[in-house]
C-alpha positions as CSV (number, residue, x, y, z in Angstrom):
1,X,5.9,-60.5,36.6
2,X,5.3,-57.8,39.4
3,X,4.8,-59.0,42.7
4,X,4.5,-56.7,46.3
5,X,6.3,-58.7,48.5
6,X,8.6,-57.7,49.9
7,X,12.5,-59.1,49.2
8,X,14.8,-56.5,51.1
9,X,15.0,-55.4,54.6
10,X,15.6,-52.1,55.7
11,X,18.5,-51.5,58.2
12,X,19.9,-48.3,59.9
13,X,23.0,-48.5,59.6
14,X,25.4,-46.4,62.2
15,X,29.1,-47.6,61.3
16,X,29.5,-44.1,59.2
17,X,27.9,-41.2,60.4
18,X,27.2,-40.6,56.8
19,X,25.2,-43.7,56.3
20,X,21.0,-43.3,56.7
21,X,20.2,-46.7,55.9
22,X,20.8,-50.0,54.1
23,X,18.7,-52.1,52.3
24,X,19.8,-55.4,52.2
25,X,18.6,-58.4,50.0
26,X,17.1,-61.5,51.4
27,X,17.9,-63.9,49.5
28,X,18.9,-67.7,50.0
29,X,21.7,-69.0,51.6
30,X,23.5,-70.7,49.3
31,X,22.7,-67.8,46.9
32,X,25.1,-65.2,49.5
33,X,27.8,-63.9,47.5
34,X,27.4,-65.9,44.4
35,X,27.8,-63.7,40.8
36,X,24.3,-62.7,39.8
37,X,23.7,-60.9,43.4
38,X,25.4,-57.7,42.0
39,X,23.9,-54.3,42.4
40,X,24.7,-52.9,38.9
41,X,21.9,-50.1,38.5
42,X,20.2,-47.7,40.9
43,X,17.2,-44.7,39.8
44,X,15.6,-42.1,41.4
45,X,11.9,-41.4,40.0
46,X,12.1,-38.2,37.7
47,X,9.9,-36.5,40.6
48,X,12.1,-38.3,43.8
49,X,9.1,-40.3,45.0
50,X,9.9,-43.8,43.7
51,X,13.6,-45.5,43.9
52,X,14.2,-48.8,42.1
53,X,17.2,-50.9,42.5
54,X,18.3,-54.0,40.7
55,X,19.0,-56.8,43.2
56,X,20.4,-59.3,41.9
57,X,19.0,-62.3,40.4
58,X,17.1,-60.5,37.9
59,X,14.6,-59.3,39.9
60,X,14.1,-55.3,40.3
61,X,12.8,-53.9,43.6
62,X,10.8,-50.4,43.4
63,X,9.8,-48.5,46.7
64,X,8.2,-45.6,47.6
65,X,11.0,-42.9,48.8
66,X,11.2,-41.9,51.3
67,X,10.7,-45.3,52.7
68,X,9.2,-44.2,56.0
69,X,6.4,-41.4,53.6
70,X,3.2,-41.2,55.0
71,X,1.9,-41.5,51.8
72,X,2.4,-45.1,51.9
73,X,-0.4,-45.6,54.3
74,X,-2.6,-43.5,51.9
75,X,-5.1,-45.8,50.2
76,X,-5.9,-43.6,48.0
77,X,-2.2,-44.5,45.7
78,X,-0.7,-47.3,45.4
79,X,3.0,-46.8,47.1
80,X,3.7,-50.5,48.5
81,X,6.8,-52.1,47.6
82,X,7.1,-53.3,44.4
83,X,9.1,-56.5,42.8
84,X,9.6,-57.1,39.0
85,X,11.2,-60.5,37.7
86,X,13.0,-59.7,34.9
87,X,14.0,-63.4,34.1
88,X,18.1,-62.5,33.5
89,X,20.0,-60.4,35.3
90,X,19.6,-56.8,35.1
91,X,22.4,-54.7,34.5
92,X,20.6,-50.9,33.5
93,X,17.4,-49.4,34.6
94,X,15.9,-46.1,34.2
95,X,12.5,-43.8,35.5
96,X,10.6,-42.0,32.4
97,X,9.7,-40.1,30.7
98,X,11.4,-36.9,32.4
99,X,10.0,-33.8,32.3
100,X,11.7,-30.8,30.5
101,X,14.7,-29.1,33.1
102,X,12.1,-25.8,32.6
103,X,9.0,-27.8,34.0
104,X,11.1,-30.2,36.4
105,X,10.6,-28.1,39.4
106,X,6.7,-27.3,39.1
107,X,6.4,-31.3,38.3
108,X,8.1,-31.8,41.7
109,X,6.2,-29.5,43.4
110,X,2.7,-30.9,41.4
111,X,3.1,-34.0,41.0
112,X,1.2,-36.9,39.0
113,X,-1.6,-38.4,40.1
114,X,0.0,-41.7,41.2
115,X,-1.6,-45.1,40.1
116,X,-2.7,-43.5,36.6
117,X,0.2,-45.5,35.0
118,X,2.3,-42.8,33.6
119,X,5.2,-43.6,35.1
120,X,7.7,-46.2,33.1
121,X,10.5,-48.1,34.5
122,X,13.1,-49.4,31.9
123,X,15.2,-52.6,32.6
124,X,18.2,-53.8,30.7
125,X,19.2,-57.7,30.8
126,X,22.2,-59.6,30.1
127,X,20.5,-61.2,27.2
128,X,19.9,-58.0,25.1
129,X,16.7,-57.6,25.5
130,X,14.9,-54.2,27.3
131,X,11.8,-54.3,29.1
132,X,9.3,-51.5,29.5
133,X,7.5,-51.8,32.7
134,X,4.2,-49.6,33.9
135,X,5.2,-48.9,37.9
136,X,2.1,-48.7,39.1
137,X,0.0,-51.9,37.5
138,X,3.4,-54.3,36.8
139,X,2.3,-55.2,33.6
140,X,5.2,-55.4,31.2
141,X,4.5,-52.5,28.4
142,X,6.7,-54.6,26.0
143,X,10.0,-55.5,25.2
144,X,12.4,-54.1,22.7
145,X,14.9,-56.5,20.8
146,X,18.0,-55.6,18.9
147,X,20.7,-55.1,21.5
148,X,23.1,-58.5,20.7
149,X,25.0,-58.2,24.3
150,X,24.5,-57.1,28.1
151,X,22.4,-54.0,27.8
152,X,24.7,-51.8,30.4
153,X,22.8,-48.3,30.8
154,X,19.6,-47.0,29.9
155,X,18.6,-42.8,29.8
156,X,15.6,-41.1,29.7
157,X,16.4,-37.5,27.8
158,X,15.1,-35.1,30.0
159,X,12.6,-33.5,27.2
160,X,9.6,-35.3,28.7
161,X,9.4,-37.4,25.6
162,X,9.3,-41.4,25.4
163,X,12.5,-41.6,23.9
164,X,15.0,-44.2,25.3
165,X,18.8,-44.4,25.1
166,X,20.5,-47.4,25.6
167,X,24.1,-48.7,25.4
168,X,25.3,-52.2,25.3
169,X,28.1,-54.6,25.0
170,X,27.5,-55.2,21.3
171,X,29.6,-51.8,20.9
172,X,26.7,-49.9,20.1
173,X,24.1,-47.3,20.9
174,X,20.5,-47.7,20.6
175,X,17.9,-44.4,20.3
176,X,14.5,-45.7,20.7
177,X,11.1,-43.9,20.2
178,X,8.5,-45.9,22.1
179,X,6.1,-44.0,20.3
180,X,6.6,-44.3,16.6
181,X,6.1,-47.7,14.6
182,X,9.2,-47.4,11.7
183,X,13.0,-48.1,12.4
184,X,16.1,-46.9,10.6
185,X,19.5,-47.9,11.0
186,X,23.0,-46.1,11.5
187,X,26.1,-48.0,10.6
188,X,29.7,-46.9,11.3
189,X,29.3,-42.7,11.1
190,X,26.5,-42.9,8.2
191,X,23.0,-43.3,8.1
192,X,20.9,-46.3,6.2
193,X,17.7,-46.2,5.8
194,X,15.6,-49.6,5.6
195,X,11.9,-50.7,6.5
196,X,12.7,-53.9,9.3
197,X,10.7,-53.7,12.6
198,X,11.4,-54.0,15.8
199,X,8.2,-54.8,17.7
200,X,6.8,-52.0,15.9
201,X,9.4,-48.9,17.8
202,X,11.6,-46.9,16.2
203,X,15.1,-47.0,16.5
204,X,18.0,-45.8,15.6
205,X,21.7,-47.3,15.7
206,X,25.1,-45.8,16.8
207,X,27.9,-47.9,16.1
208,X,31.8,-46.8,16.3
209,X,33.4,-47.9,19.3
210,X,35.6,-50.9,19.1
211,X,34.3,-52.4,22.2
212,X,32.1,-52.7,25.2
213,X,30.3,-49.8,26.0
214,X,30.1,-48.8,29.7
215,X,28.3,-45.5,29.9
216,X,26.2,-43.2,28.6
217,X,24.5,-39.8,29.6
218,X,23.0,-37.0,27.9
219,X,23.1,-33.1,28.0
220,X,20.3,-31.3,29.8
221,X,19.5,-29.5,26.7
222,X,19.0,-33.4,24.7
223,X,21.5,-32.3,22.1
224,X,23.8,-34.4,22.6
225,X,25.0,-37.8,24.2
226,X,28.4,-38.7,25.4
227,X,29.2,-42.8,25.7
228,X,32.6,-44.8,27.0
229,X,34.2,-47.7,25.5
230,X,35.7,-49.5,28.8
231,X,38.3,-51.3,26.7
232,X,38.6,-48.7,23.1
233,X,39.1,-45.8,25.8
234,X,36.9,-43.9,23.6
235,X,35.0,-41.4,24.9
236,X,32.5,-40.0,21.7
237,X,30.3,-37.2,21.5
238,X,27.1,-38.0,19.4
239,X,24.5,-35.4,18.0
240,X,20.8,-36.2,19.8
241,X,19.4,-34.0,16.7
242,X,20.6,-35.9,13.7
243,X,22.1,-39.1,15.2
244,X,25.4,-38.2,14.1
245,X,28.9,-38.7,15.5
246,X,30.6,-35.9,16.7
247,X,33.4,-36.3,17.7
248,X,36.1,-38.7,20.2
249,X,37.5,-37.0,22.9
250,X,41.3,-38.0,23.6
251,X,41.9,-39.8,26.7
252,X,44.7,-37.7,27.4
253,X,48.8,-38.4,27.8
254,X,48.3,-42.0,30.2
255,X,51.1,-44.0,29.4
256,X,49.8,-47.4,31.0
257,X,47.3,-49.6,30.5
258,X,43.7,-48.1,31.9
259,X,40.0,-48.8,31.4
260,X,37.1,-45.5,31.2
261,X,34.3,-47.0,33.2
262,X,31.6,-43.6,34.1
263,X,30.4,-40.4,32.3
264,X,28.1,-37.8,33.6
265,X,27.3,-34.2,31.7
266,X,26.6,-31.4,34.5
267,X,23.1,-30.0,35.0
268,X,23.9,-27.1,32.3
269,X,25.5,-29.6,29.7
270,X,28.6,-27.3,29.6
271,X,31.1,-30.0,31.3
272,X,31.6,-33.7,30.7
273,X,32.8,-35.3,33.7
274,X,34.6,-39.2,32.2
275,X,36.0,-41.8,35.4
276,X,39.0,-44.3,34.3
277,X,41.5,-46.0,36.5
278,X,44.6,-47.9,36.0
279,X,46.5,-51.1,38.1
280,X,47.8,-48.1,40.1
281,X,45.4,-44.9,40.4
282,X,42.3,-43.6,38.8
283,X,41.1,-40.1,37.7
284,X,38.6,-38.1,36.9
285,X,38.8,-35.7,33.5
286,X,36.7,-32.6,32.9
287,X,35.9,-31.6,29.5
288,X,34.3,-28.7,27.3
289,X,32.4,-31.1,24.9
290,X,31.9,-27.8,22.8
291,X,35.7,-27.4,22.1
292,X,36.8,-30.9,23.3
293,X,39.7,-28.9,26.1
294,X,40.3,-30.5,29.0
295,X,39.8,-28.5,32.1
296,X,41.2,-30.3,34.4
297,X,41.8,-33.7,36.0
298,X,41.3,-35.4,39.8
299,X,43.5,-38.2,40.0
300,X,44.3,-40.4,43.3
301,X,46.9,-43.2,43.4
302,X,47.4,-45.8,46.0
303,X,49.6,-48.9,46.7
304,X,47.4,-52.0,46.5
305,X,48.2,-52.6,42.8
306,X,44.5,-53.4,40.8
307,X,42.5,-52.6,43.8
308,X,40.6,-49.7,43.5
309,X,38.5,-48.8,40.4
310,X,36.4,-46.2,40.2
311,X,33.1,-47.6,39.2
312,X,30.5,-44.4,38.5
313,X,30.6,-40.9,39.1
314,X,27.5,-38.5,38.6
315,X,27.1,-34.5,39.2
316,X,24.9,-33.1,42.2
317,X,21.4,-31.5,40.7
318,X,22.5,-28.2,41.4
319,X,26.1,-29.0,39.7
320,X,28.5,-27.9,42.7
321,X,29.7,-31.4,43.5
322,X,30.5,-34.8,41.4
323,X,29.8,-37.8,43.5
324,X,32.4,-41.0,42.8
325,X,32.3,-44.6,43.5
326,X,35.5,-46.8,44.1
327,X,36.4,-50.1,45.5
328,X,38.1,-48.9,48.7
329,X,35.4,-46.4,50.1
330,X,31.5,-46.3,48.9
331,X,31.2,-42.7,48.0
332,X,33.5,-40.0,47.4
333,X,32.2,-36.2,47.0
334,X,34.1,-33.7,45.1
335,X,33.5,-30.1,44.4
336,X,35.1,-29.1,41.1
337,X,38.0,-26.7,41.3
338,X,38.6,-27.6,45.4
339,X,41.5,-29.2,46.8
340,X,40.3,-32.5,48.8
341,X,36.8,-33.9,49.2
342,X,33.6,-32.2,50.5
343,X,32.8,-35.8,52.0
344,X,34.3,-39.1,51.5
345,X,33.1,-42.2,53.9
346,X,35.1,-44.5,55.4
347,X,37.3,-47.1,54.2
348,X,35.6,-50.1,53.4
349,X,36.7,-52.9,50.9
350,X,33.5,-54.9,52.0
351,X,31.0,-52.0,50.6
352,X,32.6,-52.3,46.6
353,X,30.8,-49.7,45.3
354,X,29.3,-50.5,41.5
355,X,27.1,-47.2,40.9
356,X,25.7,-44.4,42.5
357,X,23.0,-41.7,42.0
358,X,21.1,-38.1,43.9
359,X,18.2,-37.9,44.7
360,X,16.4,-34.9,42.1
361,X,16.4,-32.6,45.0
362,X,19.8,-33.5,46.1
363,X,20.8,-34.0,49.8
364,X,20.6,-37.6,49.1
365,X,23.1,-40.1,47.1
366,X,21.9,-44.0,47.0
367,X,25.2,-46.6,46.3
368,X,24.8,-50.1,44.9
369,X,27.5,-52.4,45.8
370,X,29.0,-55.7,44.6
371,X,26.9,-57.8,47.4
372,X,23.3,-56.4,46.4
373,X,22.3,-53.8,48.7
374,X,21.5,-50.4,48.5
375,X,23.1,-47.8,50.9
376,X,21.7,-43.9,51.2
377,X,24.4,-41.4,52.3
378,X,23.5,-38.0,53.6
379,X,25.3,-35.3,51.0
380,X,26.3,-32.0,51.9
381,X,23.9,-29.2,50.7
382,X,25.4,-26.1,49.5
383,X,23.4,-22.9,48.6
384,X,24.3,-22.3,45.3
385,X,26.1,-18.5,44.7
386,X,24.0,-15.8,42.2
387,X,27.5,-16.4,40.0
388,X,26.9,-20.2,40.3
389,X,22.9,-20.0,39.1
390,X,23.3,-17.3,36.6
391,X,25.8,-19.3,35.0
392,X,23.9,-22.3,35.1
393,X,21.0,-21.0,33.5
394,X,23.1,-19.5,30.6
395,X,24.8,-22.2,29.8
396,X,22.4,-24.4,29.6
397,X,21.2,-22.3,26.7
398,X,24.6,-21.3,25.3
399,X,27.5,-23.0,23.7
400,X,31.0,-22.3,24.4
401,X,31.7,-21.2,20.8
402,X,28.9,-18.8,21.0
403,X,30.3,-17.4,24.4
404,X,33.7,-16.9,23.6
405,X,33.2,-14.1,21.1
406,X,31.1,-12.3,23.4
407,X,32.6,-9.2,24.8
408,X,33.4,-9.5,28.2
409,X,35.8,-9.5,30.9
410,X,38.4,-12.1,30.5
411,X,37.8,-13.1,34.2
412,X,34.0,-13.6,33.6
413,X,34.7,-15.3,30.4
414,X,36.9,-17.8,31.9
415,X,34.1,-18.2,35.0
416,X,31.3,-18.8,32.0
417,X,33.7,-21.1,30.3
418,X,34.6,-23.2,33.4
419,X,38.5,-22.1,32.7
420,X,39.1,-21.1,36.0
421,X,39.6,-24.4,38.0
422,X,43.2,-23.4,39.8
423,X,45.9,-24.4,37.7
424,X,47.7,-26.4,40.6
425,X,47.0,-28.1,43.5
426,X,48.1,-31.3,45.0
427,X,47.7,-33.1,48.5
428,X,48.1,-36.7,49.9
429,X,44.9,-38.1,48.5
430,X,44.0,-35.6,45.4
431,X,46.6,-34.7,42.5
432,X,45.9,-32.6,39.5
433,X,47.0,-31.9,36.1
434,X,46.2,-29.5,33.5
């Protein structure tokens, strides 16, 4: 059920010079702080003019961005404010299809004709089932069964095709074609082939984690996928081509008890970033998925003992900076290889942070947070160096093990390779280890 009226107000905000707005939930009054209010999923629209946000309740809210566009007073497209009751609470959405990284930027700059229904917005529930919704009529596409536990995340590939990923607490993966009629299944690390149907989509299952599945994102070149188990501490590598494991990524030497809660790929696909914390301090691992080396690690520790997860991390669309949510401040920004933050916002135990994402053209990061509201934080933009783009471009294209016999300069090689992150450096909030 879609309706346009409007369930949120909009209010600046001026505690955090940071802070643009705040979009807070109305809601009833003995509702306020209840479980079921949570913020658990935020989306930007593959082409940054649509933001959705699940507020609690299961109901999804989906408005025009930016909020104050002229093109909302354009009869001419639909871009009111749109509600979608899910009927259980939503824990993972997702915009798609999205377009090919090559075509992203002319489908930006040209963008669909709005209203002609081509846009999908995928919600995930706490009952297991995933519903496909057309933004612009609010019709309900269909929905997929399977999952047997809270669907957690949902990804679009960005190859411009209507194929879903999604991730649940049943331990497993789910790869759905919305456009094919026949299903297969994929047991432990082996495929089995059989002719059930599941409201006539295709799918395809990844199981082998041991438990709940927090996270899951995908390479820009749709080769691969990388999940986290928040309680196996597995972080495995799957093969988008032939829906095959690949590998498990160690966790590293951690000594205590810890949970991996966040994964993000960088724009290229050449770095894994994977978020887990402890009673005592959380960190943030970058790996080569290529060769499985850790690069490096962020790591912050504090006193108040089982206080301050981190809760999502994603990379910048340019790839300079990681953005981080925890329990003690809403957003943290990081650039890679730098001592301290770029930006981090004040400290806040009120503004629990639960997930985070850019806006496609950057310059913008939206937070959800345990209360159900929506905050929008001004992120530093930085020009990207010749090095930086060149790079980017080639490794999107080029595997590790392909540049590593390459003759060049052991300097360069290292740059290409992201193996020149500075062996140490420490300060009061930021430790690292290699």
């Amino acid at each position: 059920m879609c309706s346009t009226e409007s369930n949120a107000d909009l209010r600046p905000t001026p505690s955090d010079p940071a802070l643009v707005l705040e979009l807070k939930t109305r809601r009833p009054p003995a509702l306020e702080g209840r479980a079921g209010c949570e913020t658990w999923s935020v989306d930007f629209s593959p082409d940054g003019a649509w933001f959705a946000w699940s507020m609690g309740h299961g109901i999804v809210w989906v408005v025009a961005w930016p909020l104050d566009s002229e093109d909302s007073q354009n009869g001419e497209t639909d871009r009111g404010d749109k509600s979608f009751s899910c009927g259980h609470p939503v824990w993972g959405l997702a915009f798609g299809p999205r377009p090919h990284k090559s075509a992203a930027a002319a489908w930006q700059a040209k963008a669909p004709p709005k209203g002609n229904g081509s846009l999908l917005l995928a919600t995930g529930l706490e009952n297991g089932v995933i519903k496909i919704w057309s933004v612009f009529t609010g019709d309900v596409v269909f929905d997929l069964h399977g999952h047997e536990g809270v669907v957690r995340d949902l990804v679009f590939p960005q190859n411009g095709t209507l194929t879903l990923i999604s991730t649940s607490r049943d331990k497993t993966l789910r790869i759905w074609d919305l456009a094919q009629k026949s299903v297969c299944f994929k047991e432990g690390f082996r495929l089995l082939s059989c002719e059930n149907r599941i409201l006539g989509k295709k799918v395809q299952v990844l199981s082998g984690h041991k438990d709940w599945i927090s996270c899951c994102s995908v390479s820009s070149d749709c080769s691969m996928i990388a999940s986290v188990g928040r309680f196996d501490r597995m972080v495995c590598l799957w093969s988008l081509r032939s829906y095959t494991f690949i590998r498990n990524l160690a966790g590293g030497i951690h000594k205590t008890l810890y949970l991996l809660s966040s994964c993000a790929f960088s724009p290229d696909g050449a770095v894994l970033a994977t978020a887990a914390f402890s009673g005592s301090s959380w960190w943030v691992d970058l790996w080569d998925p290529y060769t499985a080396e850790k690069l490096a690690t962020l790591a912050d520790f504090f006193d108040d003992y089982g206080q301050n997860q981190i809760s999502a991390i994603q990379f910048s669309p340019n790839g300079l900076h990681l953005a981080m949510v925890t329990d003690d401040r809403a957003l943290r920004i990081w650039e890679p290889g730098q001592r301290g933050m770029v930006m981090q916002t004040k400290a806040d135990r009120d503004a629990n942070g639960l997930c985070c994402k850019y806006h496609p053209k950057g310059g913008v990061v939206a937070t959800g947070t345990r209360d159900g509201h929506v905050r929008f934080w001004k992120a530093p933009r930085t020009v990207p160096s010749l090095c930086h783009l060149c790079r980017s471009v080639l490794r999107h294209a080029v595997s590790t093990h392909q540049m590593e016999p390459l003759p060049l300069p052991k300097r360069i090689l290292q740059y290409l390779t992201y193996r020149n992150i500075p062996e140490t450096s420490s300060s009061d909030e930021d430790d690292w280890e290699h």
